[in-house]
C-alpha positions as CSV (number, residue, x, y, z in Angstrom):
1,X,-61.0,179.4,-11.0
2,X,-64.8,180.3,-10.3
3,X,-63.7,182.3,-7.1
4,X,-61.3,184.8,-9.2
5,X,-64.9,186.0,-10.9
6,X,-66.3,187.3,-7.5
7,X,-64.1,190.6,-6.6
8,X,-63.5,191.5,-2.7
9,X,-63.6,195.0,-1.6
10,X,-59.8,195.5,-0.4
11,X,-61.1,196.1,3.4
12,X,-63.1,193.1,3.6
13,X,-60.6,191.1,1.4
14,X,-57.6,192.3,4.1
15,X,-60.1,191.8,7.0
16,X,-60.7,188.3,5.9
17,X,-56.9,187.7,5.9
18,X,-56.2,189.2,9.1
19,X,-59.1,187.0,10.8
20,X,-57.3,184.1,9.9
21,X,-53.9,184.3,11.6
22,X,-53.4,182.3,14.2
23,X,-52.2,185.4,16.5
24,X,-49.2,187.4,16.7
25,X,-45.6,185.5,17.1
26,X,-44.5,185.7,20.9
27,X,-40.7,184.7,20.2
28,X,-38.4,187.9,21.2
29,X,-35.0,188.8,22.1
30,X,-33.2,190.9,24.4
31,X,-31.0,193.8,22.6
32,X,-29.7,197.4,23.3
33,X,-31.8,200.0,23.2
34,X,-29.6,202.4,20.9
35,X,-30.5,198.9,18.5
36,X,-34.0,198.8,18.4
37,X,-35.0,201.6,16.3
38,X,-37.9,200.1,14.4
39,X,-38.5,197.1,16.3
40,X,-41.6,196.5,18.4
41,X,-41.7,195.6,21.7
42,X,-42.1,192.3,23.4
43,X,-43.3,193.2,27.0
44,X,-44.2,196.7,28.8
45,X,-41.8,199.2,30.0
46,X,-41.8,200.1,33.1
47,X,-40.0,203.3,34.7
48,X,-37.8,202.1,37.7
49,X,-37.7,205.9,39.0
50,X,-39.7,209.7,38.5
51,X,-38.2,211.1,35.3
52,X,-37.5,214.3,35.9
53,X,-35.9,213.4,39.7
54,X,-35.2,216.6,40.8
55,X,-37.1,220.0,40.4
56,X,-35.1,221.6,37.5
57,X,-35.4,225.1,35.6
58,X,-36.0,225.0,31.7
59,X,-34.4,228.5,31.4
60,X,-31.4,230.5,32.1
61,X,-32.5,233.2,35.0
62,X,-33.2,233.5,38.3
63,X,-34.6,231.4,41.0
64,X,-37.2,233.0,43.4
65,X,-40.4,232.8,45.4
66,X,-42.8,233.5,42.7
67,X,-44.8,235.4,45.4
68,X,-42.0,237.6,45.8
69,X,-42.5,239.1,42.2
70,X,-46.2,239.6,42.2
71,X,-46.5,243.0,40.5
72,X,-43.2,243.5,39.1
73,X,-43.3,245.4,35.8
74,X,-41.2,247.4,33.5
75,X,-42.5,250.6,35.1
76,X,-42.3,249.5,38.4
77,X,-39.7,246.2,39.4
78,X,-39.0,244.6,42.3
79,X,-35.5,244.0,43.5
80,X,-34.0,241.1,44.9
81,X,-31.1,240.0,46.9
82,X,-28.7,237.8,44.5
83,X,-27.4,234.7,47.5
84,X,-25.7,233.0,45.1
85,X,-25.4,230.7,41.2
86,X,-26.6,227.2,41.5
87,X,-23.5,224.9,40.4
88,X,-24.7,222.3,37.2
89,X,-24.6,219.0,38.2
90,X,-25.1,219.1,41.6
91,X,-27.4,220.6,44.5
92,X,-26.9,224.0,45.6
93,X,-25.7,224.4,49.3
94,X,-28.5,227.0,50.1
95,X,-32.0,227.6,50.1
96,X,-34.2,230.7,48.6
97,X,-35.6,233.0,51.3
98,X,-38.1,235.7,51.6
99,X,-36.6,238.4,49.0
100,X,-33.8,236.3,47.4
101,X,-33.0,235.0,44.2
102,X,-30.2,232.9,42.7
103,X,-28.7,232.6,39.5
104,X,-29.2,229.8,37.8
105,X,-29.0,228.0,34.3
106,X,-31.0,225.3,31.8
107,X,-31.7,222.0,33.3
108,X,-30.2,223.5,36.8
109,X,-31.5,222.3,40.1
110,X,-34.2,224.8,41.7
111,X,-32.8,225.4,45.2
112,X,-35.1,224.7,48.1
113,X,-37.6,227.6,48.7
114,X,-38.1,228.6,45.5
115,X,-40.6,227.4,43.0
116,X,-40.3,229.6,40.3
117,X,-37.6,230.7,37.6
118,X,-37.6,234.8,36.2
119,X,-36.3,234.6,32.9
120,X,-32.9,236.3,32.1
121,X,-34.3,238.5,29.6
122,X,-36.9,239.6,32.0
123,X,-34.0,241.0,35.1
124,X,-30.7,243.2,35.1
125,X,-28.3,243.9,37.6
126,X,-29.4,247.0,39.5
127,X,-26.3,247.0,41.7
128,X,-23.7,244.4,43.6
129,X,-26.0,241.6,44.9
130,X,-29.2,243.2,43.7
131,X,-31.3,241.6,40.8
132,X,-34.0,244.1,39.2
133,X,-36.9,242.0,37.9
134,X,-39.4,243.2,35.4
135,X,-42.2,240.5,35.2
136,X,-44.1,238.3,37.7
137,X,-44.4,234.7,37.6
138,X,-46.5,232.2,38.7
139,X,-45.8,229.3,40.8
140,X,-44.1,226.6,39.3
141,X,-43.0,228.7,35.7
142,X,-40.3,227.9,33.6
143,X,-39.6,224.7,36.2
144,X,-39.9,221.4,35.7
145,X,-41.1,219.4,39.0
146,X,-40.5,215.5,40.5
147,X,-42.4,213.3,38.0
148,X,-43.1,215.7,35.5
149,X,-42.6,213.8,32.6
150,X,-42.8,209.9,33.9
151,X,-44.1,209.1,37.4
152,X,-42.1,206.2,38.8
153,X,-44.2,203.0,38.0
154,X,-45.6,204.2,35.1
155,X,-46.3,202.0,32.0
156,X,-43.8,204.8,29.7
157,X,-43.5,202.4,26.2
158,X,-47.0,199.3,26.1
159,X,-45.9,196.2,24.7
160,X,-46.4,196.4,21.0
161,X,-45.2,199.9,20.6
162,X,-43.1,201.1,17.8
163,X,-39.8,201.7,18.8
164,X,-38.8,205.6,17.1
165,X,-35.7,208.0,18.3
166,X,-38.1,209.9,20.9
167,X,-39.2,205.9,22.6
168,X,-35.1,204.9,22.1
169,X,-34.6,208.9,24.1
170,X,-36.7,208.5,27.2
171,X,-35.7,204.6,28.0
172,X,-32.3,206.4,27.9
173,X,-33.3,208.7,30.1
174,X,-34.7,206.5,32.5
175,X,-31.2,204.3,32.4
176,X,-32.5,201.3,30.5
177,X,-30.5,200.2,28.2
178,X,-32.0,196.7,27.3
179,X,-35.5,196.3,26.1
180,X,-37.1,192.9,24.8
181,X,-38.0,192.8,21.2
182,X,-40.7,190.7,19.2
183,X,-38.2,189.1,16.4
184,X,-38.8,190.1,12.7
185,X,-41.1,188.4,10.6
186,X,-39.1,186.4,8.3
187,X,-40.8,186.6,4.4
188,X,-39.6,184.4,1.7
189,X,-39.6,185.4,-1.9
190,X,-40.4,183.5,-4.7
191,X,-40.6,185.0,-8.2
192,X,-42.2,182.8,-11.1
193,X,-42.2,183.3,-14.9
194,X,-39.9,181.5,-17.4
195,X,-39.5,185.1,-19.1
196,X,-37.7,186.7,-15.4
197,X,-34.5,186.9,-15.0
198,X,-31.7,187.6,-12.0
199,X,-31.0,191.6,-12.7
200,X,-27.3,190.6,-13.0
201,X,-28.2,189.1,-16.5
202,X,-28.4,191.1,-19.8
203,X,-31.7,190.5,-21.1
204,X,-32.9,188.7,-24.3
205,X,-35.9,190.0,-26.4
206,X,-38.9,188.7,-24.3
207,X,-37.0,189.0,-21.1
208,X,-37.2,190.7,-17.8
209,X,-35.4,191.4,-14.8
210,X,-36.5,190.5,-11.4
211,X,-37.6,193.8,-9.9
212,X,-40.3,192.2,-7.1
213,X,-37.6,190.1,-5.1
214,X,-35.7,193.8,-4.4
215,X,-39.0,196.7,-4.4
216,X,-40.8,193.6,-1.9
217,X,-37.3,193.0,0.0
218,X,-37.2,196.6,0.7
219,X,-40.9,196.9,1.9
220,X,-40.5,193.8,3.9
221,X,-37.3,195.3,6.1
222,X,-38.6,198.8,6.1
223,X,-41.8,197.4,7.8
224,X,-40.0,195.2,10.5
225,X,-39.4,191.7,8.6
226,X,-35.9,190.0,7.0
227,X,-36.7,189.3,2.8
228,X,-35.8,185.5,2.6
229,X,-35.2,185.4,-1.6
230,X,-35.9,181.8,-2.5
231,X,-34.3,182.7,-6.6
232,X,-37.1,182.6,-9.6
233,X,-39.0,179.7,-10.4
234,X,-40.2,178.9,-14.0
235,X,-43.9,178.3,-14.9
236,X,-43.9,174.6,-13.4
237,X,-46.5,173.7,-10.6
238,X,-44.5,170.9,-9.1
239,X,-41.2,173.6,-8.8
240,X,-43.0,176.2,-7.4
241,X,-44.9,173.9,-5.3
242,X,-41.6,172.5,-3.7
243,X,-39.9,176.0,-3.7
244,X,-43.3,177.2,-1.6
245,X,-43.0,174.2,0.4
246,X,-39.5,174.8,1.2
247,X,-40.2,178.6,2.2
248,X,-42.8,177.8,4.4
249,X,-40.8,175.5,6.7
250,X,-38.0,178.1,6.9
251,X,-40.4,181.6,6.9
252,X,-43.4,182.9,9.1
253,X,-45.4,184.1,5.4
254,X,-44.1,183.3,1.6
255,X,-44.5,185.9,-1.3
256,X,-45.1,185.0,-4.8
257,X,-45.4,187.0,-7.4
258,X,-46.9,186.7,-11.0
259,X,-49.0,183.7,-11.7
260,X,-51.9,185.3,-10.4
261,X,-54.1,186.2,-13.2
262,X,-56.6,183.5,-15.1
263,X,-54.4,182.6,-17.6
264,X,-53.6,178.9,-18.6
265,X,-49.9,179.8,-17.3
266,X,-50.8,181.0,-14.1
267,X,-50.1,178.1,-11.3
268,X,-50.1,180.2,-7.9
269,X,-53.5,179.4,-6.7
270,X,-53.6,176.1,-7.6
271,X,-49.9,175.9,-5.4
272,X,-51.3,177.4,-2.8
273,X,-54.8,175.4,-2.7
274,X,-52.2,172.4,-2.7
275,X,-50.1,173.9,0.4
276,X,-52.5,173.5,3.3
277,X,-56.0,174.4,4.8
278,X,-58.0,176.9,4.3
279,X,-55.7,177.7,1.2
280,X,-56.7,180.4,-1.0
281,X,-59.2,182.9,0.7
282,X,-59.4,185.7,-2.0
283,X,-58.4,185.3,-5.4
284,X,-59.6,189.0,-7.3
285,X,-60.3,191.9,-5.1
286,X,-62.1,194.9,-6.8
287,X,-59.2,197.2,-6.9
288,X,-57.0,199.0,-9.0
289,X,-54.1,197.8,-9.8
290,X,-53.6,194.2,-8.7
291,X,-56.8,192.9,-9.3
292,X,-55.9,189.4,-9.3
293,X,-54.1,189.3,-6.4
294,X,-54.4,186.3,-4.2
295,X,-54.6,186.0,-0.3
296,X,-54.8,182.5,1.3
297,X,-53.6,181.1,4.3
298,X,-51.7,177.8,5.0
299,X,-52.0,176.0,8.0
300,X,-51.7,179.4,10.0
301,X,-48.8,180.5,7.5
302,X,-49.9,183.1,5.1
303,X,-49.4,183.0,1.2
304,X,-50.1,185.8,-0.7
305,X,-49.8,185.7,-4.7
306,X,-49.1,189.1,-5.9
307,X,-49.3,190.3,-9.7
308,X,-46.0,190.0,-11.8
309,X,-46.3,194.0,-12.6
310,X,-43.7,195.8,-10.5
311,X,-46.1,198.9,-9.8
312,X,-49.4,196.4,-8.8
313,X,-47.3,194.0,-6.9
314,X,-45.6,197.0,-4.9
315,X,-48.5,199.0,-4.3
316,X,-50.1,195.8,-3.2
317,X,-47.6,195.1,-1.1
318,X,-48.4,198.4,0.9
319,X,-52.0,197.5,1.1
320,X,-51.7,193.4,2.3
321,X,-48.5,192.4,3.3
322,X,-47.1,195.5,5.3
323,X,-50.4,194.6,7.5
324,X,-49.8,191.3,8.3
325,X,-46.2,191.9,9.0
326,X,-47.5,194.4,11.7
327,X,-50.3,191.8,12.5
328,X,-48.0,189.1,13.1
329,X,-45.8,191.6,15.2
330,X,-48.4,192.4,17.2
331,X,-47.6,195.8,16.5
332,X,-50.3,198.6,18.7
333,X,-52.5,200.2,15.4
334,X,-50.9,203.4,14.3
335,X,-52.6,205.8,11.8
336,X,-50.7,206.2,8.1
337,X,-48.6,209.6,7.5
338,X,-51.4,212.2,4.9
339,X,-51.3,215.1,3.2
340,X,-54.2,217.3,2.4
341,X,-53.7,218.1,-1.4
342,X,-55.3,219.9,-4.3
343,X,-55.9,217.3,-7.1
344,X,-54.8,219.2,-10.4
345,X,-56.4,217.3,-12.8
346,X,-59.6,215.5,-13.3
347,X,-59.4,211.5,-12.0
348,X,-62.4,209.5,-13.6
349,X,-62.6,205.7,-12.1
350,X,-64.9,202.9,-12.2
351,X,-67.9,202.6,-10.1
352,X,-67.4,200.2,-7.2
353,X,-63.6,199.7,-7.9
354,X,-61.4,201.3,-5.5
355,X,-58.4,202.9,-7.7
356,X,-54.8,204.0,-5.8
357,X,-52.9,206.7,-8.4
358,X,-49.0,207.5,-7.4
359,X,-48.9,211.4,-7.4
360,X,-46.6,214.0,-7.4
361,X,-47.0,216.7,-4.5
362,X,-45.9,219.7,-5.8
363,X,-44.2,222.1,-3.5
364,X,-46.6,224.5,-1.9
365,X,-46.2,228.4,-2.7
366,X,-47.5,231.5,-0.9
367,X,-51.2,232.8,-1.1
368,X,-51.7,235.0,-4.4
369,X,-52.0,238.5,-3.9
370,X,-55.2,239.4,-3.1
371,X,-56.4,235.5,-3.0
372,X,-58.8,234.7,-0.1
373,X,-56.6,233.2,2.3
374,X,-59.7,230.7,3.9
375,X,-60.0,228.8,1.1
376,X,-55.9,227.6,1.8
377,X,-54.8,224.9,4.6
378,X,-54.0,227.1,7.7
379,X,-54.4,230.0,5.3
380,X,-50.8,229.7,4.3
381,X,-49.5,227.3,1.5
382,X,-51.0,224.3,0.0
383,X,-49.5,221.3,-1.8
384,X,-50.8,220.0,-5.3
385,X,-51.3,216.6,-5.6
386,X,-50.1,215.6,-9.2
387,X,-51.3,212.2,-10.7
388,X,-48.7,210.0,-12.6
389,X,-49.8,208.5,-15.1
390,X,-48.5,204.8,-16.5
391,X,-49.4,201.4,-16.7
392,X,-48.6,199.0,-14.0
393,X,-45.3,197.5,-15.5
394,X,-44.0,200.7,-14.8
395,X,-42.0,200.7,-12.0
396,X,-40.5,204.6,-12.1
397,X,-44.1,206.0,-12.5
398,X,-44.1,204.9,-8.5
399,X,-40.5,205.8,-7.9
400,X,-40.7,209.1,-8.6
401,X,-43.8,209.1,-6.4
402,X,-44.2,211.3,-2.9
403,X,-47.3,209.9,-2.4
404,X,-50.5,207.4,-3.2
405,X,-54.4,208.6,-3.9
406,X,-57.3,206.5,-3.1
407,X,-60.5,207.0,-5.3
408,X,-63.2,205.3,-3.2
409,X,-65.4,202.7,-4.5
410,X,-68.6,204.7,-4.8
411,X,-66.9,207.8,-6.7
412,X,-66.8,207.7,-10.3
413,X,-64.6,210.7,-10.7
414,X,-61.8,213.1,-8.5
415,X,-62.7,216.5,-9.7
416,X,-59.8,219.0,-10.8
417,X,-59.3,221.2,-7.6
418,X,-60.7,219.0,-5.3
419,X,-59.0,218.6,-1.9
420,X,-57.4,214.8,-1.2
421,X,-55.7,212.6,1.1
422,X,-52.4,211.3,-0.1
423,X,-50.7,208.5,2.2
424,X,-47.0,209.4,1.9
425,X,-44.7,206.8,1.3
């Protein structure tokens, strides 16, 4: 295996991958839109009317001319005439003249004439039908006008967007209730190693459960994609072949993990050389963990050989396969969730490797008496980023994880104190 001798970069190994996908899928489906939480979209939305339609207040108070309250203050307020309360729900009978004011309440149509709201706070009743106002406002304050928010027309979600609650609130809004979805990505699963066995089983000595079908299951659905297991395979190249076969007619990409070292007993390359053209793309990338990792491509299908250790095949997961899933969904590029952290202890690595460390983040306390609050995020708190430490077949030393450090390639060492990025996972 000459090529597993030559170690990629992670970036250049993922953008090598990525280049060779034939495009994103184009098959979708129609659902609700209270259903699509997490899906992407298919097609553009676009909003059938103005969103907000009608000019509406975003306090309780009083509707008015604003250019009848130029100069009100506390020490000297200007009185209105009270016409009237606008009703919710519905348009008020009557307009605002010269010297009036209404009352009226949150999300309330502004009656005609007015274009400005006094908040309640700000007024009192100075006698029957008379409204004492102790602060100015400006034209259009505390009120909401036609097409505020969408303009009717308007592109509101692009097609590959990530459907969240705030995308799933304002298609509400606008009354649709359908939206077209890409379809998941459908990922099969294959697990080799004579020594694996289904987590149902009591183990032997020499024996392990099958914890990369479920961690890579979960990754796969959180990320937009159905987990297709295809069972555990033992070290055989002609069964894992076939199994590999059969996933790729049934799935859009296959997983396989173990059997990606150099080791005699290590098949997966060799499957996946056998499975179609180009085949294997990267075998080693120049990272820590999961530096045998394999990434080839099949006749536009993706294969990627992860390692056997839960913690390396997981955190590789993150770093290859969540991309093509959003690749392949032709999800719109969206930047990762990180924290700003102080490292607490000293993180050596190797020149030129890139190294990921699962941390802790510790919860952030108040400044120190007579600390110098500049050298503190915002000058308030700070987290702690906390490495844990454990080799890569240990799978709580991620699940007890908030959070995942890079060390770059050219850094041969994270000083104690320093201040990191930690994606949050």
């Amino acid at each position: 295996m000459p090529e597993f001798l030559t170690l990629l970069p992670p970036d250049e190994a993922r953008a090598l991958l990525l280049s060779h996908l034939p495009g994103p899928i184009i098959d979708s489906e129609t659902i609700d839109v209270v259903s699509s939480l997490g899906r992407v979209l298919a097609e553009d939305v676009v909003a059938p009317h103005s969103l907000p339609e009608f000019q509406r207040t975003t306090v309780d108070g009083y509707a008015v001319r604003a250019s009848d309250t130029f100069g009100a203050s506390d020490s000297m307020p200007t009185y209105l005439k009270l016409i009237g309360e606008v009703p919710m729900g519905e348009a008020p009978a009557f307009e605002i003249a010269p010297g009036q004011c209404a009352l009226i309440h949150t999300g309330g149509v502004v009656p005609l004439g007015a274009d400005a709201v006094v908040m309640l706070e700000f007024t009192q009743s100075a006698q029957e039908n008379e409204i004492e106002i102790f602060r100015a406002v400006a034209g259009s304050e505390n009120v909401l006008g036609i097409g505020e928010d969408v303009i009717e027309g308007q592109i509101v979600q692009a097609k590959g967007s990530l459907m969240r609650p705030a995308e799933i609130g304002g298609l509400i809004a606008l009354g649709i209730l359908k939206v077209k979805v890409v379809r998941k990505i459908i990922v099969g699963l294959i697990s080799t190693g004579d020594e694996v066995v289904h987590p149902s089983k009591s183990t032997l000595p020499g024996q392990v459960r099958d914890v990369n079908s479920f961690t890579l299951a979960a990754l796969v659905e959180q990320s937009g994609g159905i987990a297709r297991a295809y069972g555990i395979v033992p070290d055989s190249f002609d069964v894992l072949t076939a199994s590999a076969v059969n996933a790729l007619s049934e799935c859009d990409m296959v997983l396989i993990t173990a059997g990606s070292s150099a080791s005699a007993r290590d098949l997966t390359a060799d499957v996946i050389r056998s499975l179609g053209e180009p085949g294997v793309l990267v075998h080693g990338i120049n990272i820590r963990p999961g530096k045998p990792t394999i990434l080839g491509v099949c006749n536009g299908q993706v294969v990627i050989g992860l390692p056997g250790n839960p913690v390396s095949a997981l955190i590789n997961g993150y770093l290859f396969v969540v991309p093509v899933i959003e690749t392949l969904l032709g999800m719109l590029p969206k930047p990762k969730a990180t924290l700003l952290a102080r490292l607490t202890v000293n993180l050596p690595s190797q020149a030129g490797r890139e190294d990921w460390w699962p941390v802790k983040l510790l919860r952030p306390e108040p400044i120190p008496a007579g600390a110098d609050s500049t050298s503190f995020p915002e000058g308030k708190v700070e987290y702690h980023a906390d490495p844990i430490f454990g080799k890569s077949n240990l799978i709580f030393t991620l699940a007890s994880a908030d959070g995942l450090l890079r060390i770059p390639p050219d850094a041969t060492v994270l000083s104690s104190g320093e201040m990191v990025e930690v994606i949050l996972l």
